[in-house]
MIVO-561878 format. One record per residue (C-alpha): residue number from 1; y negated, z, x negated. Coordinates in steps of 0.02 Angstrom, whole numbers, always signed. Layout:
N
{atom NUM; {Y; Z; X}}
...
END
This chain:
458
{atom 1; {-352; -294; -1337}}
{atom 2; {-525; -226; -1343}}
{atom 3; {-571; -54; -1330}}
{atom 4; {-633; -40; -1177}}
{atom 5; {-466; -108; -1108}}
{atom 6; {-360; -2; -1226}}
{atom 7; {-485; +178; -1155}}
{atom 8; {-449; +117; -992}}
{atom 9; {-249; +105; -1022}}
{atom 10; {-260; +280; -1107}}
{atom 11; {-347; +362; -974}}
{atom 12; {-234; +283; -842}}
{atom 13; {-88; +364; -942}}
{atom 14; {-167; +526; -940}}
{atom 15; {-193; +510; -750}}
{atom 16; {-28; +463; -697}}
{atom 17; {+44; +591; -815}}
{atom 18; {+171; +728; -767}}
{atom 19; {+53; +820; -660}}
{atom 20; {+18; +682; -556}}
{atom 21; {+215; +629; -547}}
{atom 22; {+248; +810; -508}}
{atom 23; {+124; +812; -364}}
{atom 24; {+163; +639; -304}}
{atom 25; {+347; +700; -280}}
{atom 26; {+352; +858; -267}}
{atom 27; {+227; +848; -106}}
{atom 28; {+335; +711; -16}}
{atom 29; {+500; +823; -72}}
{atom 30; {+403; +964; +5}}
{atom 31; {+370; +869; +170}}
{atom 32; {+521; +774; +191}}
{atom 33; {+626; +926; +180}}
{atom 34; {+530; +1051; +289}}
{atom 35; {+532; +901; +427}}
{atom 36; {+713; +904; +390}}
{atom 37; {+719; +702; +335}}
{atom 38; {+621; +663; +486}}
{atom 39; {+588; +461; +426}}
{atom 40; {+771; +449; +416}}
{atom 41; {+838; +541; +573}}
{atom 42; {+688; +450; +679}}
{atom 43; {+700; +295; +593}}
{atom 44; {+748; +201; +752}}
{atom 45; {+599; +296; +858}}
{atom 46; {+469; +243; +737}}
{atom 47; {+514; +68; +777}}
{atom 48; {+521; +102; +977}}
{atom 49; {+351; +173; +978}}
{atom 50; {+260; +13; +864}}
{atom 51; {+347; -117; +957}}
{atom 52; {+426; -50; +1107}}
{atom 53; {+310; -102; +1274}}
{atom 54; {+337; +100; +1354}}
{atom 55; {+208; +243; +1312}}
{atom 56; {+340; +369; +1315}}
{atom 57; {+280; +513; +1398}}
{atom 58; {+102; +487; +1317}}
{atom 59; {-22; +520; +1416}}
{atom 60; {-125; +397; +1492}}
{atom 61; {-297; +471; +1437}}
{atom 62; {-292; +418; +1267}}
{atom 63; {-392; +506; +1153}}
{atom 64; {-534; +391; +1071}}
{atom 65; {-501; +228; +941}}
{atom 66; {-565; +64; +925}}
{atom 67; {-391; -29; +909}}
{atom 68; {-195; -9; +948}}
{atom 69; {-89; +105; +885}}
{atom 70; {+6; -69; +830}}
{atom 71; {-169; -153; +772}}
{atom 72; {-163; +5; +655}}
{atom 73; {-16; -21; +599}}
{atom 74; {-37; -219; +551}}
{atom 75; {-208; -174; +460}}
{atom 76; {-152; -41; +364}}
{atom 77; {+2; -160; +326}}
{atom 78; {-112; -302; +272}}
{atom 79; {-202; -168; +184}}
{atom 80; {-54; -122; +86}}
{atom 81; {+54; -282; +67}}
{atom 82; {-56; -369; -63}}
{atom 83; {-11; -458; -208}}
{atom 84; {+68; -284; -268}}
{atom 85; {+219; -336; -185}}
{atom 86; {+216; -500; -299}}
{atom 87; {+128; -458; -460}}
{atom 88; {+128; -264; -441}}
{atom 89; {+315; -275; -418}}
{atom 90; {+357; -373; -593}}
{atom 91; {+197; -319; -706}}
{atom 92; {+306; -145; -668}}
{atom 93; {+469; -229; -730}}
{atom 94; {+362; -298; -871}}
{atom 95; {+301; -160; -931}}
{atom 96; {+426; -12; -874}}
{atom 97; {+585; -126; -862}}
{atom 98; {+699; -138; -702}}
{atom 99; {+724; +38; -689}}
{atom 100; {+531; +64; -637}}
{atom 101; {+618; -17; -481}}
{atom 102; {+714; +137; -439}}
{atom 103; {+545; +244; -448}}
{atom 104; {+470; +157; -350}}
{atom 105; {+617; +163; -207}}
{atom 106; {+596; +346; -227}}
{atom 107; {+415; +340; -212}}
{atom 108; {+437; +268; -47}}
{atom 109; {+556; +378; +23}}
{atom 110; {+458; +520; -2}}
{atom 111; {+300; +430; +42}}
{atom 112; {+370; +387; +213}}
{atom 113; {+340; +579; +250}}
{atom 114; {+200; +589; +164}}
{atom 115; {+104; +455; +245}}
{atom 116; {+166; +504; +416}}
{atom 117; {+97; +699; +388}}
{atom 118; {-68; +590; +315}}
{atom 119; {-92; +496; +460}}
{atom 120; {-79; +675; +604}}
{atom 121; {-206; +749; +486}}
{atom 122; {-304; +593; +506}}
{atom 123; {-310; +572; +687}}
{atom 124; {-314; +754; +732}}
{atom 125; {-502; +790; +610}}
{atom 126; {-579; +622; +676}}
{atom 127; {-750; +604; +714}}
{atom 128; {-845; +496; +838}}
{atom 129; {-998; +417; +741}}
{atom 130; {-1179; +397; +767}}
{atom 131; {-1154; +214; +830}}
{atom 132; {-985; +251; +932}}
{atom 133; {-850; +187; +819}}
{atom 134; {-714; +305; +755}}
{atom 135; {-706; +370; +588}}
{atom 136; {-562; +474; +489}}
{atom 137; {-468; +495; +339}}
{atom 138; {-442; +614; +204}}
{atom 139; {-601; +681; +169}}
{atom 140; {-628; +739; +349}}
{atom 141; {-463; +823; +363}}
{atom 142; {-517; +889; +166}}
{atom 143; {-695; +937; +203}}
{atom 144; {-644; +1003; +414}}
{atom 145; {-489; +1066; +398}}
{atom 146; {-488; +1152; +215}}
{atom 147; {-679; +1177; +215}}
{atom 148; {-683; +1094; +36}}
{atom 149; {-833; +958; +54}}
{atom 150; {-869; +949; -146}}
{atom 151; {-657; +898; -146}}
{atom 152; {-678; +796; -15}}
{atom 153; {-830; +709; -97}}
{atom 154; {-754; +666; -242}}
{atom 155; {-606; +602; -147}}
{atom 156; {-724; +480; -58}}
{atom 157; {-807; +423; -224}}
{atom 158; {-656; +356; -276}}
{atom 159; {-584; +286; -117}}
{atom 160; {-765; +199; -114}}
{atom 161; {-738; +119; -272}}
{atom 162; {-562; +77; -304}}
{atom 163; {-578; -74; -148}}
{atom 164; {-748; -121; -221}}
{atom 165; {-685; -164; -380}}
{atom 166; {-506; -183; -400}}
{atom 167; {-439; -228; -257}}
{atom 168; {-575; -389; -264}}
{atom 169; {-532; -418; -444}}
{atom 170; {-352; -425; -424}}
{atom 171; {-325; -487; -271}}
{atom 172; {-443; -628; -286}}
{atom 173; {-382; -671; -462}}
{atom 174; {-203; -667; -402}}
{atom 175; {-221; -774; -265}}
{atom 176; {-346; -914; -389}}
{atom 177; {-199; -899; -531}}
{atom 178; {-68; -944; -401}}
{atom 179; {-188; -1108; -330}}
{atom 180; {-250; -1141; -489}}
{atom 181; {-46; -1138; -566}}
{atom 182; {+43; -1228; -409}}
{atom 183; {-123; -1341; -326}}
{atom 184; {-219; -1355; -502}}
{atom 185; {-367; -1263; -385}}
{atom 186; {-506; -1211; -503}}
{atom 187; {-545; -1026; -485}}
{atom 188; {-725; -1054; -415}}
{atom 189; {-677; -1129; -286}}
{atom 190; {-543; -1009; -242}}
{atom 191; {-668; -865; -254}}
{atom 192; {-794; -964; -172}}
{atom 193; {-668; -1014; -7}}
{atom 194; {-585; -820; -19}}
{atom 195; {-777; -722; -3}}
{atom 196; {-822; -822; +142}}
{atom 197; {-644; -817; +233}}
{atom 198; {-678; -655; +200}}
{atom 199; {-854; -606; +256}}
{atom 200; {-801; -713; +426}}
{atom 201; {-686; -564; +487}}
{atom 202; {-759; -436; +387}}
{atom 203; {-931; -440; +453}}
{atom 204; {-873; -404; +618}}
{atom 205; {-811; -216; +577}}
{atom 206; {-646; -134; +612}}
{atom 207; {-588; -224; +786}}
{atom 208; {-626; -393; +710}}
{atom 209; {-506; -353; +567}}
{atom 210; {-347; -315; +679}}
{atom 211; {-382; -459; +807}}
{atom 212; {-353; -540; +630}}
{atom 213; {-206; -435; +547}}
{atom 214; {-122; -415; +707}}
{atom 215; {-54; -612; +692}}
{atom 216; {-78; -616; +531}}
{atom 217; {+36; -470; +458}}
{atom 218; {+194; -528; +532}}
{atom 219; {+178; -707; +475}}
{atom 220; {+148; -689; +316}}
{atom 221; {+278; -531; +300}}
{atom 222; {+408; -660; +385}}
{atom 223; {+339; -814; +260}}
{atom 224; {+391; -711; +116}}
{atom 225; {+539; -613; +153}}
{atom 226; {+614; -801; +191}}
{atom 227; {+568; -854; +26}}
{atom 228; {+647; -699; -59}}
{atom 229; {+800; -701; +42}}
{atom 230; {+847; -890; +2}}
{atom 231; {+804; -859; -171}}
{atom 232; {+931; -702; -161}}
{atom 233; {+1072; -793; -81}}
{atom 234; {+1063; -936; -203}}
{atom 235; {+1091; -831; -345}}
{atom 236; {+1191; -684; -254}}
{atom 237; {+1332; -687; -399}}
{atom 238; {+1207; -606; -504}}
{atom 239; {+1158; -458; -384}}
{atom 240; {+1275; -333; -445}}
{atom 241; {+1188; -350; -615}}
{atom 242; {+1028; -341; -552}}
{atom 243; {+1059; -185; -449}}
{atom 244; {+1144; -120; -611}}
{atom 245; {+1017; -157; -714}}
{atom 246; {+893; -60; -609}}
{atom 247; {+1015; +130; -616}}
{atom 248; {+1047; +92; -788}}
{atom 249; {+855; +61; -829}}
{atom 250; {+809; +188; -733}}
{atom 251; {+896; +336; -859}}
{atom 252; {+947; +245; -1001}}
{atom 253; {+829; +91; -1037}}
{atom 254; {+894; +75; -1206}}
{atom 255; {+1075; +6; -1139}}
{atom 256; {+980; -165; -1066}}
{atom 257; {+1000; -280; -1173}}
{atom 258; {+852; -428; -1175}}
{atom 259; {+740; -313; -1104}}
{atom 260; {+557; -268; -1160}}
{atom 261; {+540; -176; -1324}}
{atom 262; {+499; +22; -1316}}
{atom 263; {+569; +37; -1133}}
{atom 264; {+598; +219; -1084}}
{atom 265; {+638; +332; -945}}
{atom 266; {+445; +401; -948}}
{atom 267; {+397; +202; -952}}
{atom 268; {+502; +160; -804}}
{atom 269; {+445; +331; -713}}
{atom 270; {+268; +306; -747}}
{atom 271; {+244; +124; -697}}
{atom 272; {+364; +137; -567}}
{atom 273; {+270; +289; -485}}
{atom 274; {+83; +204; -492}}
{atom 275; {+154; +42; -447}}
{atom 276; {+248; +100; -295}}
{atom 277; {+73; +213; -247}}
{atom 278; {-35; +61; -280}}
{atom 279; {+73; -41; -166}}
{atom 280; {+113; +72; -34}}
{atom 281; {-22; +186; -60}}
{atom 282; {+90; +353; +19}}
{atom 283; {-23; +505; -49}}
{atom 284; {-188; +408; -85}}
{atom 285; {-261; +432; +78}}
{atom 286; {-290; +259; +139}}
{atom 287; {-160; +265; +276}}
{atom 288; {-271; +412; +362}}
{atom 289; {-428; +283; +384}}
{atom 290; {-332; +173; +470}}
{atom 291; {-219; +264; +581}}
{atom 292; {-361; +383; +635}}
{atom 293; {-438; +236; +737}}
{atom 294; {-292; +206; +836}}
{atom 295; {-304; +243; +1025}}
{atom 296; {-179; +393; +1054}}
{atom 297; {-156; +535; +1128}}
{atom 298; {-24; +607; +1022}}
{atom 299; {-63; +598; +826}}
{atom 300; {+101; +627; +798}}
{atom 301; {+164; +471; +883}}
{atom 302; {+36; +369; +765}}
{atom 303; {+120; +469; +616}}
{atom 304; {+285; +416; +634}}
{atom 305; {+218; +234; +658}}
{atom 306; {+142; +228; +492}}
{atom 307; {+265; +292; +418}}
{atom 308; {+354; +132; +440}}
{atom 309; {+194; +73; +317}}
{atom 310; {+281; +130; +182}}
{atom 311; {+469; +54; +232}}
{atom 312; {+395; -121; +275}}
{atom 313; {+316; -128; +102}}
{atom 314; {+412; -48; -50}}
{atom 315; {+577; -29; +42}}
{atom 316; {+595; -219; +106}}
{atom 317; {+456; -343; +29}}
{atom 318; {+432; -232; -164}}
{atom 319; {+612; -251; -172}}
{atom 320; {+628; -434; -106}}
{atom 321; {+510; -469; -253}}
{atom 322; {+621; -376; -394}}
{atom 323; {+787; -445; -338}}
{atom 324; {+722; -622; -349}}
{atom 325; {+667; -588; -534}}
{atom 326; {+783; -501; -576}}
{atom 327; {+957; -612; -528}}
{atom 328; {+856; -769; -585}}
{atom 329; {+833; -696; -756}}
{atom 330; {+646; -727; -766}}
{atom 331; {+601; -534; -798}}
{atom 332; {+620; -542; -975}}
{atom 333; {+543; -716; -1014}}
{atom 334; {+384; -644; -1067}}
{atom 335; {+287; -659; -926}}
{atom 336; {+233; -567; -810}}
{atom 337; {+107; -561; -624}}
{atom 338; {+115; -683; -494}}
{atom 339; {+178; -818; -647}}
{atom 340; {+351; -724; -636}}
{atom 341; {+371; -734; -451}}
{atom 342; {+326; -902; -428}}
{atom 343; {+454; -940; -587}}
{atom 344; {+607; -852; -491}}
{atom 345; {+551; -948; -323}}
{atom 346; {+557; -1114; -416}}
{atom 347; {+712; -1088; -523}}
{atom 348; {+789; -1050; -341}}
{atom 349; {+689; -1185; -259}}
{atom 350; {+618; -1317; -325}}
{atom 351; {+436; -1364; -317}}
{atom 352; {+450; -1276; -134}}
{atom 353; {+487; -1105; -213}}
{atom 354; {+317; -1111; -300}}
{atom 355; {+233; -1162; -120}}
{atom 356; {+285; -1018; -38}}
{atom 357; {+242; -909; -165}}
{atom 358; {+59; -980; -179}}
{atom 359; {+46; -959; +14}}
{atom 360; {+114; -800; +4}}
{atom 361; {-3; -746; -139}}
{atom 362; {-155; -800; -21}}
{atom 363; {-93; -727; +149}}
{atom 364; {-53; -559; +63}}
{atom 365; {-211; -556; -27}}
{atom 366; {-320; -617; +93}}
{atom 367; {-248; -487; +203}}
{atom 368; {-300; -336; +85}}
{atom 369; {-460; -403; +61}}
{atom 370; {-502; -421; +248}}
{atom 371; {-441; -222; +260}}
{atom 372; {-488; -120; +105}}
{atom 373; {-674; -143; +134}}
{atom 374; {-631; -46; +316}}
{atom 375; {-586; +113; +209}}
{atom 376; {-721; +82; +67}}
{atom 377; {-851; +80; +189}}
{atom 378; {-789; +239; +292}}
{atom 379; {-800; +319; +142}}
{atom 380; {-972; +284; +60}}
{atom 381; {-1035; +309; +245}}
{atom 382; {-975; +490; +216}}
{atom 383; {-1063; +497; +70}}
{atom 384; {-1228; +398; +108}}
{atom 385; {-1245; +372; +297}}
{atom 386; {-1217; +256; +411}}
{atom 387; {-1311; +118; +325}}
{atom 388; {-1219; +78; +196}}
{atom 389; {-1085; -10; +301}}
{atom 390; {-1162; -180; +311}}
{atom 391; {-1221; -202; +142}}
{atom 392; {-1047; -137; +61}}
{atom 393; {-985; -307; +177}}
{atom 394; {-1093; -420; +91}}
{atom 395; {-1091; -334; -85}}
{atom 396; {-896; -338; -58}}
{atom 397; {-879; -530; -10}}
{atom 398; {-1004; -561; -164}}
{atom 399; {-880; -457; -290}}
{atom 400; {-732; -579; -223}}
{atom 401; {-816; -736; -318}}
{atom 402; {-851; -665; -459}}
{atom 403; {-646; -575; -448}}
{atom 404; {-569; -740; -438}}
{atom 405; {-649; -799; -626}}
{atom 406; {-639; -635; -715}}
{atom 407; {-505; -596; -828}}
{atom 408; {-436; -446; -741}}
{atom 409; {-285; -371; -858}}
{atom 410; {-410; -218; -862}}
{atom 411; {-409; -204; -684}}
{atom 412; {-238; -156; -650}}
{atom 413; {-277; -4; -770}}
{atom 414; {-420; +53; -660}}
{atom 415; {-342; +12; -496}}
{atom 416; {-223; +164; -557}}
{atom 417; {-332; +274; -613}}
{atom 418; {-429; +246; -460}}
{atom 419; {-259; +286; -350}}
{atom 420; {-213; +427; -455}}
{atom 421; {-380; +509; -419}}
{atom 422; {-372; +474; -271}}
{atom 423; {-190; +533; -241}}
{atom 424; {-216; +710; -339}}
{atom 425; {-360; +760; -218}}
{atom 426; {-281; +697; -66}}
{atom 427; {-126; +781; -97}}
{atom 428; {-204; +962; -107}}
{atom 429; {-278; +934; +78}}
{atom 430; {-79; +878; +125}}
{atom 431; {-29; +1040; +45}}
{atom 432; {-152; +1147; +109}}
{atom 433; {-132; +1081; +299}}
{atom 434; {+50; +1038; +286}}
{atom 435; {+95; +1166; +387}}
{atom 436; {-44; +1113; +527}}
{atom 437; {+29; +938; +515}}
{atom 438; {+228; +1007; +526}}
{atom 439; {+191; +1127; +660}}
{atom 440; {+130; +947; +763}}
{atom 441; {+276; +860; +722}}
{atom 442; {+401; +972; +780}}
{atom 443; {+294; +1007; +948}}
{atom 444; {+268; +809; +990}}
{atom 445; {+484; +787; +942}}
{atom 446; {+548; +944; +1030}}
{atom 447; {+449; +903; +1179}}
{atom 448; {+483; +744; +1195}}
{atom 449; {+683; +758; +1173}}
{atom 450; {+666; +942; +1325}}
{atom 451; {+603; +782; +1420}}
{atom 452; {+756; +671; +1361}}
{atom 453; {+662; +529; +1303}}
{atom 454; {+782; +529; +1154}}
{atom 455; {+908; +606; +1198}}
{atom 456; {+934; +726; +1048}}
{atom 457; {+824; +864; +983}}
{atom 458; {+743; +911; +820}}
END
């Protein structure tokens, strides 16, 4: 280990330290409890207004977007169901244990809440730009709403960044290991084939990419879960000692026998915690880029839709991913990334296991890639103007190649540092305008139930 990659470890320590934890949890604790466990009690509406074919009682007049409030819910899933959910999932077992698991479940929870109050803020401080499309996120609702533009600069440096370089590193690389390991694929060419899949949909700006991730979200989230299930059922006997390994690993470590050397509660809390953000990406911001393009009239109505972001991809596919490792027994055969998911899929089934994986590893990177350069580009366009948007495209799709044939061990490192930054400043503007975001919520719920849409009230 060099020392660039050992600074870069150290400083990602330091980042998702206890302030950061504190924060993380602390603000979706906050939320969910002053909106009185609103992602559990509307669980069921969330679901009825992404799917359901009725507007109800939203007004006709929708309030400007360039894509459906379901298109921005598939491209901010395809934006965060990424090969996080495959190698994310067990370089956190690797290096925190099994009880990282349980952190990140209780990431999610409290993300659900957070990334609902993230995406109100984001549609309500929107902006139409110069050339008519819709722009939003954190750094408006930071630099509008709390009248902080140097915080909400710095927020969009590292939102800029993080897609530019990690998420191209790691997702290309993830997706050329899994060819190169189940197709014998050499990485150029799977770098090559990924940066012009990519620039094809890309190119075309924000209502090109869900036309794309609107079919291609639920395939490949149905592909996968398949694969996880069958892998899960074959080897259900050993499910009550995975789910026992992950409470016991999550506050005593040292019990698990077999496991990885040094494992502690502040291993499986730290790498649980950034894992969980970097998948789901509750606090960072992202989800307020995405959902603030949706056509609505009611932010709130987009809120509780992307909160089911969060449930669709720690809840269901992050933990599809550690079950399968963990009742094969591959967690603690020394490796680790997308080599550790394929390995549970094939000691479930077969050659086919492996298959699935590798198309999995594709569709749920090629997914990210298509969407993170949407939020990269809003936010260097905040800081540089509307020009930069094309050239980021191309300057993106260029970054892919070179992602795919890199050694990228590094870049899991700066992906966190990049989210924790990214999470710290974003989580001040959720603070500062929670109650804004809150007062919304109940509004949109109590008026809708006076009108006995759901037939119970807030």
């Amino acid at each position: 280990m060099d020392i660039f990659d050992r600074s870069v470890r150290f400083l990602a320590s330091i980042v998702w330290g206890p302030q950061t934890v504190i924060l993380l949890l602390g603000v979706g604790l906050l939320l969910t409890l002053r909106l009185r466990f609103v992602q559990l009690r509307r669980f069921k509406l969330s679901f009825r207004l992404a799917f359901g074919r009725k507007n109800l009682g939203e007004s006709e007049k929708e309030r400007k977007g360039d894509i459906t409030p379901f298109q921005a819910l598939t491209t901010s899933l395809a934006c965060t169901v990424g090969n996080g959910n495959i190698a994310g999932v067990c370089t956190a077992i690797a290096m925190g244990g099994p009880g990282a698991v349980f952190w990140m479940w209780l990431c999610a929870f409290f993300g659900m809440a957070t990334k609902l109050v993230e995406a109100v803020l984001g549609q309500k401080f929107k902006i139409t730009a110069p050339d008519g499309s819709i722009a939003g996120g954190p750094m408006y609702y930071i630099s509008k709403g709390l009248h902080l533009p140097w915080l909400a600069g710095i927020f969009a440096f590292f939102m800029g960044c993080k897609p530019l370089y990690c998420t191209t590193s790691i997702q290309s690389n993830s997706i050329a290991l899994a060819l190169e390991t189940q197709l014998g694929l050499e990485p150029w060419i799977s770098g090559l084939g990924l940066a012009v899949l990519t620039w094809i949909v890309i190119i075309g700006g924000i209502k090109s990419i869900a036309r794309v991730t609107e079919f291609l979200s639920p395939f490949m989230v149905f592909l996968y879960i398949v694969g996880a299930l069958l892998t899960i059922i074959i080897f259900s006997p050993k499910l009550p000692h995975a789910i026992s390994l992950i409470f016991v690993g999550a506050f005593k470590p040292s019990s698990i026998s077999g496991g990885v050397a040094g494992m502690t509660v502040a291993r499986a809390i730290r790498y649980g915690l950034a894992r969980g953000a970097y998948s789901n990406e509750a606090g960072t911001g992202t989800a307020a880029v995405f959902h603030a393009s949706a056509r609505t009239s009611e932010p709130v109505r987009q809120g509780l839709i992307a909160s089911l972001d969060v449930f669709i991809d720690t809840i269901v596919i992050c933990s599809l991913t550690a079950f399968a490792v963990l009742v094969t027994g591959v967690w603690n055969q020394g490796i680790t990334s997308t080599e550790m998911t394929a390995t549970a899929f094939n000691t479930a089934l077969g050659p086919a296991g492996g298959l699935i994986v590798a198309a999995s590893s594709f569709l749920f990177g090629y997914s990210s890639l298509i969407a993170v350069p949407y939020y990269g580009e809003i936010s260097f366009s905040y800081l540089l103007g509307e020009w930069v948007r094309r050239p980021f495209r191309w300057i993106f799709c260029v970054v892919i190649f070179f992602g795919a044939v890199m050694k990228v061990e590094t870049a899991w490192s700066i992906g966190d540092v990049f989210n924790g930054m990214m999470a710290f400043t974003n989580l001040i503007g959720l603070v500062g305008l929670a109650g804004l975001a809150i007062a919304s919520v109940k509004g949109y719920l109590k008026k809708m139930d006076g009108n006995n849409y759901f037939g119970r009230r807030l």
